[in-house]
C-alpha positions in Angstrom: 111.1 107.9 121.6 111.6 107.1 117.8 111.2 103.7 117.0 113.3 103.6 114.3 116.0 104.9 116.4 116.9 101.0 117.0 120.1 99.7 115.4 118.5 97.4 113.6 117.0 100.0 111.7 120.3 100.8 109.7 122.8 98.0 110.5 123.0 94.2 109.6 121.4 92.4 111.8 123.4 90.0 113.5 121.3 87.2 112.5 121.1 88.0 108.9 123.3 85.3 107.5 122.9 87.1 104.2 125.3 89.5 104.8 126.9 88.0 108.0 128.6 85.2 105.6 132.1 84.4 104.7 133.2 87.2 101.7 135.8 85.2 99.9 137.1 84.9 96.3 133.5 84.1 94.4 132.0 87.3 93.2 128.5 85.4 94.4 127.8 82.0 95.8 124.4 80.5 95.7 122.9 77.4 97.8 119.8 75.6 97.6 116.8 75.8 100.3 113.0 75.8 100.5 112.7 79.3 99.9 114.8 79.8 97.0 114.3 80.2 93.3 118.1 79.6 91.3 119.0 77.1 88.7 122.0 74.5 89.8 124.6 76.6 87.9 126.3 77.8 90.9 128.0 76.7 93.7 126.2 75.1 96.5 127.0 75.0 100.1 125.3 73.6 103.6 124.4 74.8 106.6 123.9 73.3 110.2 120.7 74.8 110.3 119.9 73.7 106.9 117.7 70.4 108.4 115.7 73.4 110.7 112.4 73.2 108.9 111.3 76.1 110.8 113.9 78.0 110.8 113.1 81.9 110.9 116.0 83.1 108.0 117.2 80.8 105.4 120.1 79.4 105.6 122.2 79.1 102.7 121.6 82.2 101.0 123.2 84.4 98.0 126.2 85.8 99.0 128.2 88.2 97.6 131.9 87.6 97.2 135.1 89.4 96.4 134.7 92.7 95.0 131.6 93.3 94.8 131.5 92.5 98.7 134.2 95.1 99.7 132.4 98.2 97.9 129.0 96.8 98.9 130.6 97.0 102.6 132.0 100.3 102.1 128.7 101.6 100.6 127.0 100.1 103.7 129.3 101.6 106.7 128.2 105.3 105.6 127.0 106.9 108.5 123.3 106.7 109.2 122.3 104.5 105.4 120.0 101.3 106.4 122.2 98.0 105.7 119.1 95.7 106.3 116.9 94.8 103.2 113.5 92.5 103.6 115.0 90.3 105.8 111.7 89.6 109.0 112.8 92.0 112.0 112.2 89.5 114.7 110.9 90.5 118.3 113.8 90.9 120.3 115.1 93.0 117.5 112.0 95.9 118.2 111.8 98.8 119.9 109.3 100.4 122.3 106.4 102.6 120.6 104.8 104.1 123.3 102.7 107.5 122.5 105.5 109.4 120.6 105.2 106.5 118.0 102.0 106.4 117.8 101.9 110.0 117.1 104.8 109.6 114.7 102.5 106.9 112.9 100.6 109.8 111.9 103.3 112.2 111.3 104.5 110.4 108.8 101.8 109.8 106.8 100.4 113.5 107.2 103.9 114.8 105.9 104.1 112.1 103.1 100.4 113.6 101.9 100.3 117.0 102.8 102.1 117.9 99.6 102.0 119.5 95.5 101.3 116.7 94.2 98.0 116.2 96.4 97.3 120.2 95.5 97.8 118.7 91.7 95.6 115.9 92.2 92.8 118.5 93.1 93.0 120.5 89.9 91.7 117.6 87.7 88.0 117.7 89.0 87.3 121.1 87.2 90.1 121.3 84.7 89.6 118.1 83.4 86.3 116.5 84.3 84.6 119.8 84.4 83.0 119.1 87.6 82.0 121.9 90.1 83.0 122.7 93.5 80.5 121.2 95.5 80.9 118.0 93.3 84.6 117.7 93.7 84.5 118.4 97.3 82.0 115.9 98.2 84.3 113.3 95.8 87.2 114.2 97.6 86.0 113.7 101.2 84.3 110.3 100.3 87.1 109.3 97.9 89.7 109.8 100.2 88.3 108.2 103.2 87.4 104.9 101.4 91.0 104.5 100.2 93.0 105.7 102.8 91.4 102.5 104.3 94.1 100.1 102.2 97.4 101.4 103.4 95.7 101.7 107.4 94.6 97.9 106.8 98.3 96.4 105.4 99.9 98.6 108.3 98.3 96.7 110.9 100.2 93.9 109.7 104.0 95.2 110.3 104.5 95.5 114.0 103.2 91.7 114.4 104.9 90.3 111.7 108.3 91.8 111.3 107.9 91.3 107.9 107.8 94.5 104.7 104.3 94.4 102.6 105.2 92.8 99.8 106.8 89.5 101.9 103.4 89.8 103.9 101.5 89.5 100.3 103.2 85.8 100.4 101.0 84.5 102.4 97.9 85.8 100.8 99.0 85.2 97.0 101.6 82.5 97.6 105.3 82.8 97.1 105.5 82.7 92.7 102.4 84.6 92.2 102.8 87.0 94.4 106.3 88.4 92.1 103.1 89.4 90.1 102.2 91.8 92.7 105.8 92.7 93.5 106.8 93.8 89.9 103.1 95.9 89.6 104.1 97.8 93.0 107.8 98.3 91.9 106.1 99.8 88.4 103.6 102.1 90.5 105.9 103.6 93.1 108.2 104.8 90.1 105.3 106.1 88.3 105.0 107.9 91.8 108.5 109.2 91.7 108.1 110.1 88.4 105.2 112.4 89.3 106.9 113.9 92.0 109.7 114.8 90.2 107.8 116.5 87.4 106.3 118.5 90.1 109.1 119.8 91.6 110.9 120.1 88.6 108.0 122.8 87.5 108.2 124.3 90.8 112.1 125.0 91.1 111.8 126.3 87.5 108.8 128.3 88.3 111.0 129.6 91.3 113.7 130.4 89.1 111.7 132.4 86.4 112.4 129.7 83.9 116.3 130.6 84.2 116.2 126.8 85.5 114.6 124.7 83.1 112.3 122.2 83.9 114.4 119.3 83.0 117.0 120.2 85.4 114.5 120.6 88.2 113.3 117.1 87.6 116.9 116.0 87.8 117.8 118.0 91.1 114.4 116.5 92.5 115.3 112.9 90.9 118.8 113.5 92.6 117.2 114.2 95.9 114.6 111.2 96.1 117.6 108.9 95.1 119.5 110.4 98.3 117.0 109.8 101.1 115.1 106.8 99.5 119.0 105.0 99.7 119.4 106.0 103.3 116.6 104.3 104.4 114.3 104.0 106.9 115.9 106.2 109.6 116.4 109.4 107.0 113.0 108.9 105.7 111.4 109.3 109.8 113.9 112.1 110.7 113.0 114.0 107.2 109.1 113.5 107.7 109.7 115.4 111.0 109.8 119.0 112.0 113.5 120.6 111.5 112.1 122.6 114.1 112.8 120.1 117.0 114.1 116.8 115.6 112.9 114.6 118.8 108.8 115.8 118.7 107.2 114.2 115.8 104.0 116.3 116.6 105.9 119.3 114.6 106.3 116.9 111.1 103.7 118.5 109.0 104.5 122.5 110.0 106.4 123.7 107.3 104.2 122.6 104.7 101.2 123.4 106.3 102.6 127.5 106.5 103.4 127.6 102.7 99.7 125.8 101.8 98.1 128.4 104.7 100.1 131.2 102.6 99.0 129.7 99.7 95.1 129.8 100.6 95.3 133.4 101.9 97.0 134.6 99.1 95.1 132.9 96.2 91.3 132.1 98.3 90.1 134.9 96.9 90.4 133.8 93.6 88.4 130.3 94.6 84.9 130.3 92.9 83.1 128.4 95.3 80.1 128.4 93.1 80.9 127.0 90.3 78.8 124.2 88.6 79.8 120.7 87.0 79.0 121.5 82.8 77.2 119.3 80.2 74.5 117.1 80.2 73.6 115.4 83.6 74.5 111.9 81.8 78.2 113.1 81.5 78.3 115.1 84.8 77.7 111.4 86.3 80.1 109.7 83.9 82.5 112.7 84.9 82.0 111.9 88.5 82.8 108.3 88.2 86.0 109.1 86.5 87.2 111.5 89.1 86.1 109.3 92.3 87.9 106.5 91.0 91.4 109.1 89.9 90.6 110.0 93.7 90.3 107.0 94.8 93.8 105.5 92.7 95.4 108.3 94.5 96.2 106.8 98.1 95.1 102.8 97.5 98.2 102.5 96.2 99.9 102.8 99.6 98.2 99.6 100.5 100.9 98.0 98.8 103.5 99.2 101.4 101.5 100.4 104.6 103.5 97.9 106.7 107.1 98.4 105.6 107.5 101.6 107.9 106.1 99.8 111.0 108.6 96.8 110.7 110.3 98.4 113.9 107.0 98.4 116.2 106.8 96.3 119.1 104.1 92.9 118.3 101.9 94.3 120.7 101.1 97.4 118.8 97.6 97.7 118.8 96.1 96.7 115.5 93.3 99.5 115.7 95.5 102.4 116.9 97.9 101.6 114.0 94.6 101.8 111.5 93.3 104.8 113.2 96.7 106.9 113.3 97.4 105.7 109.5 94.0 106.5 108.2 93.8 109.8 109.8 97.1 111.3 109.0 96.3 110.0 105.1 92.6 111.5 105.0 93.5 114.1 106.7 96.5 115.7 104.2 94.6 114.5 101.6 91.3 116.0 101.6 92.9 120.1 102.6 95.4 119.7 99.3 93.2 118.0 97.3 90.4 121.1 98.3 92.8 123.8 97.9 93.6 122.5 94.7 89.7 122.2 93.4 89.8 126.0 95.0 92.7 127.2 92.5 90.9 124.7 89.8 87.7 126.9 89.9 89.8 130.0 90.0 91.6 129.7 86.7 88.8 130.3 84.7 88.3 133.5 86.1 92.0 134.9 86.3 93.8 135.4 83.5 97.3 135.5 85.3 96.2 132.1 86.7 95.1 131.1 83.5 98.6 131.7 81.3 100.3 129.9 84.4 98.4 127.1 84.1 98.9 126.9 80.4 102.5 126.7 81.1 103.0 124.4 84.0 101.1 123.5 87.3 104.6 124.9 88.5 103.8 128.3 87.7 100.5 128.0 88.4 101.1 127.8 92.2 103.5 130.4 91.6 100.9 132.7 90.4 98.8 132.0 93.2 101.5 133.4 95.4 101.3 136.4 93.2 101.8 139.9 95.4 104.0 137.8 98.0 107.5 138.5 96.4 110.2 136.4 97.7 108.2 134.7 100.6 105.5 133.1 97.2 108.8 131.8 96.1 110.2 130.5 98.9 106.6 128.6 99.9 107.0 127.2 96.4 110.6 125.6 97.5 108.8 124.6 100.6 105.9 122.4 98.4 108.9 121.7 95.7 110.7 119.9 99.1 107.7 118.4 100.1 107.1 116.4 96.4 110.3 115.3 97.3 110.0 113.7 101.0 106.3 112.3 99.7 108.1 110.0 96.9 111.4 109.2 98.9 109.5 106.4 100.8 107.7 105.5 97.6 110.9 104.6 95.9 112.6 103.2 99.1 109.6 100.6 99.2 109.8 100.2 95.4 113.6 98.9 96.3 112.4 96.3 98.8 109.8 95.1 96.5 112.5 94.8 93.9 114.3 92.3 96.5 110.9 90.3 97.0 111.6 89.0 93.6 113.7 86.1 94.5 117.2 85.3 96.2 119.2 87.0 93.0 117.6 90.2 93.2 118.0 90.4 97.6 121.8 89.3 97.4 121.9 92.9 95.3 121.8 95.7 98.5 118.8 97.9 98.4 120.8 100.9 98.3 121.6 99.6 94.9 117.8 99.2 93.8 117.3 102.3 94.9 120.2 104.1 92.6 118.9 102.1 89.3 115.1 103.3 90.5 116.4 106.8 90.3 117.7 106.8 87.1 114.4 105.5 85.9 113.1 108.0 87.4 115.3 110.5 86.5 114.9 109.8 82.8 111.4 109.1 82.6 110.4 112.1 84.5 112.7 114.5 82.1 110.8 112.6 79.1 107.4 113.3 80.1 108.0 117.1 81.6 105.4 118.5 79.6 102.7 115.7 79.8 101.9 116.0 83.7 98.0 116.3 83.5 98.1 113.4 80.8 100.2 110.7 83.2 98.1 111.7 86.1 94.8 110.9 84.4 96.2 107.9 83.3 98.2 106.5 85.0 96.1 106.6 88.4 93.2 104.8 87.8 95.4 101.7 85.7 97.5 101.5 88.9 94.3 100.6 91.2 93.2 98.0 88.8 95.5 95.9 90.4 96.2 97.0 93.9 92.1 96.5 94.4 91.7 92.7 93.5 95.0 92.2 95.7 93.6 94.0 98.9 90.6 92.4 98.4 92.0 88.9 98.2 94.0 89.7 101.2 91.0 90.7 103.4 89.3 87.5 102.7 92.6 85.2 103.1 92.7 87.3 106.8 89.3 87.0 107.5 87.5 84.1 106.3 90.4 81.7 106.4 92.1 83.1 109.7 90.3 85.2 111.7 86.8 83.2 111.4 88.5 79.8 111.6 91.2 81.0 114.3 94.0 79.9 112.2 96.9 81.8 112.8 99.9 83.0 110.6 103.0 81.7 110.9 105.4 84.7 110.8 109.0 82.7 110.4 107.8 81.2 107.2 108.3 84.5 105.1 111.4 82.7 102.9 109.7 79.2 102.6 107.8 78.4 99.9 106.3 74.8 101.1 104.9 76.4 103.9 102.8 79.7 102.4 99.8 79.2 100.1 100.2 77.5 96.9 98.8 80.8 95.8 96.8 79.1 92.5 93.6 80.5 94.1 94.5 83.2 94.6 96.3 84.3 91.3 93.1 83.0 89.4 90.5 85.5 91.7 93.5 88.2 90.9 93.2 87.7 87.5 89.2 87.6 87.3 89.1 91.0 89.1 91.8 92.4 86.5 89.2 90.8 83.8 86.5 93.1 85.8 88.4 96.1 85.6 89.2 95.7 81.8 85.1 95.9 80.8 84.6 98.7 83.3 87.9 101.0 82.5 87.2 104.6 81.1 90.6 105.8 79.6 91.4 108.2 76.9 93.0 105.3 74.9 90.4 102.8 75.7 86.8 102.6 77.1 85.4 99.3 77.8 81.6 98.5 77.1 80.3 98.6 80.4 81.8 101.2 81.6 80.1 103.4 78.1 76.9 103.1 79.5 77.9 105.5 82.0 77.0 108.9 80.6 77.7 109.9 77.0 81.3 109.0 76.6 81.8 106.2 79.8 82.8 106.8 83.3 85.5 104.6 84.9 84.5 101.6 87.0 87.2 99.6 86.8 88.0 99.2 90.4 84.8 98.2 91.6 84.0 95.8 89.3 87.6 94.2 90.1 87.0 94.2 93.4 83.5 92.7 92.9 85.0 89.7 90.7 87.8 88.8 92.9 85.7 89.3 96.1 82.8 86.6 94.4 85.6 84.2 93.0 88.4 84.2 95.9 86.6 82.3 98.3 85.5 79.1 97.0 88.6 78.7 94.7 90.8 79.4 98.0 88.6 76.9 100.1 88.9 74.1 97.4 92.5 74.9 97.4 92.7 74.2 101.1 91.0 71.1 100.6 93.2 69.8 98.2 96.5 71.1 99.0 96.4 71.6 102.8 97.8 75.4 102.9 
């Protein structure tokens, strides 16, 4: 049985004073508690639970009022969109698992991933890093694996807390510096969407032998993102799975899977499974640094909201089948597109059709792999342009949430509200930068992991040496309270020591930092290990002496 077929998964819950308040005159009305953040310039009210010092959900939150309350509510009783935004999901509110959601746990994330933009990932190791076939599959494999790790870790934390990723990263960075980390993962998941949009928006106008420009592909594929992101939850699970049979979850990944099995027997001909990283053997391992670590930037980045789909689990999920199922369906999907894409990489040397394609779009390009297919290449080039789609639509969806972690006036706005003003961005941004895929990609990849790697790293310390080792447990209920989470100063320092370690080892076209030059001839990014080395080294003692003096 789905999971997320519970009716907490896309109603207000009853308990949710947030949006089970009085809906008067006031456009909003705002009260003070522990785990707020507003100035005194607006109204203030009491509650009787307002003395509860443990109390699960605040108590005097931001309300809407008037008018912007009745269209909120009429936006929110559509059929089938998700009314609840970051507020915990408490125990009684869960549904059973059982098998069909653990094999849903890896549905999910094998759809998300087996998708274009994976395939597009691929290409960079011999297009632009000139690095061979054997080279770019061993980076791929090992790549893959190590940071498919992130997003298994942070999902073992949703069925037992309730609580989305970016509340969880509360009590690991403390309630104020953890808006750091909030507004970082808000910027990445766009930058996401954005790339998924570009994508599709190359494929439909591939399809549509550039009757359909790209531009209006990326807004059909903007449009699309917005759609299911602002449903939820619910639309995000039933799209991951098969239209085939919408109750079996084992069925999620077929569609795709067909069109990128076309795609391989139509274009693995063309693979040149013997090709050879070029240049000197300094640059091949500067090369190789670069495109483990754009491998590696590539799925880490779900670590920042590998527990918001689990929210639904019952607590006694176990912790090792959620990081198995998670890891798996992650490595998995990643390591057959990025492959197939290295394939079609090594290929477009040799083909000249595949080489004018690529010269006009990585849309065409997997057109031209279909080449000899006729209408079925097209239509298996919908199928990946649909998949793009589906892999961002939770992106943006947890982008939304994180947007609400912000403080109390940013979650009295609805997330289906986020998530329309994160589709215009991305509409925009993604019709802007059309022509400059291959450019984002190798940029924007690697910057994105200098910060999600000193987080993770902080947080698997926080859970280990301060928790685990010393059987200290979390406290669940105090998501909302800031005097009971870390004072977070410890924690923000270590964070910004390892961003300090990924500015000397970063290898970008715009800047290349000194240690990371004496990789090779022209520097090979390091970034993310050397920020994961200096917040790993500093976190500890700083957190300990924290402990000591402020007691949390």
């Amino acid at each position: 049985m789905n999971p997320l077929n519970h009716p907490g998964a896309h109603q207000i819950p009853e308990i949710d004073v947030e949006k089970r308040g009085e809906l008067k005159s006031a456009e909003i009305n705002v009260s003070t508690n522990t785990g707020s953040d507003s100035p005194d310039a607006f109204t203030k009210t009491s509650s009787p639970d307002a003395s509860s010092d443990h109390h699960d959900i605040p108590s005097t939150p931001v309300l809407l009022k008037g008018k912007l309350a009745h269209w909120n509510a009429k936006v929110e009783g559509l059929a089938g969109l998700e009314a609840r935004g970051i507020t915990r999901v408490l125990p009684e509110e869960k549904h059973d698992g059982g098998i069909n959601g653990y094999v849903q746990m890896f549905a999910l994330w094998f759809s998300m991933n087996l998708v274009a933009t994976n395939i597009i990932t691929g290409l960079l190791g011999p297009l632009i890093f000139h690095l061979g076939w054997v080279d770019c599959v061993c980076i791929v494999i090992f790549a893959s694996a190590l940071s498919s790790c992130g997003a298994s870790y942070t999902a073992t934390f949703g069925p037992v807390s309730g609580n989305r990723t970016m509340i969880i990263g509360r009590y690991f960075m403390g309630y104020w510096p953890s808006k750091i980390a909030c507004i970082l993962n808000v910027i990445m998941q766009i930058g996401w969407g954005i790339i998924g949009c570009i994508i599709a928006g190359q494929m439909i106008s591939a399809v549509n032998g550039q009757g359909l420009s790209i531009a209006v592909g990326c807004v059909i594929s903007a449009l699309c993102i917005g759609l299911i992101a602002t449903f939820g939850i619910a639309i995000v699970y039933t799209i991951e799975r098969c239209t085939l049979n919408p109750n079996d979850e084992r069925y999620a990944f077929i569609p795709q899977m067909f069109a990128i099995l076309i795609l391989i027997g139509s274009a693995g001909k063309g693979f040149d499974t013997s090709a050879v990283s070029v240049g000197p053997a300094s640059t091949i391992t500067a090369n190789r640094c670069s495109f483990f670590a754009l491998e590696f930037a590539s799925a880490i980045g779900f670590s920042a909201l590998g527990a918001d789909f689990y929210v639904y689990y019952p607590t006694t999920t176990p912790k090792w089948i959620t990081f198995f199922t998670t890891w798996s369906g992650i490595w998995l999907a990643l390591i057959f597109c990025n492959i197939v894409g290295v394939g079609i990489a090594t290929g477009v040397a040799l083909n000249p059709a595949w080489s004018d394609a690529y010269n006009i779009s990585s849309g065409e390009l997997l057109l031209a792999c279909y080449n000899g297919l006729g209408g079925l290449g097209g239509f298996c080039v919908v199928i990946l342009a649909l998949g793009s789609i589906t892999n961002n639509a939770p992106c943006t969806y947890a982008a939304a949430l994180s947007i609400q972690v912000l403080g109390r006036y940013a979650k009295a706005i609805p997330r289906w509200f986020w998530c329309v003003v994160i589709t215009v961005i991305e509409l925009v941004c993604s019709v802007a930068g059309r022509n400059h895929l291959f450019s984002i990609f190798q940029n924007f990849l690697p910057i994105m992991s200098y910060w999600v790697c000193p987080w993770i790293t902080i947080v698997l310390e926080e859970h280990v040496l301060f928790h685990l080792v010393k059987g200290v447990p979390f406290d669940w209920t105090a998501w909302e309270d800031k005097k009971r989470l870390p004072v977070g100063a410890a924690a923000l320092l270590a964070w910004l020591v390892g961003w300090a370690g990924a500015i000397i080892g970063m290898s970008q076209v715009w800047y290349q930092a000194p240690i990371a030059l004496k990789i090779g001839g022209h520097g090979g990014d390091i970034g993310a290990w050397l920020s994961i080395a200096f917040a790993g080294v500093m976190y500890p003692p700083l957190r300990h002496l924290e402990l000591k003096q402020f007691g949390r």
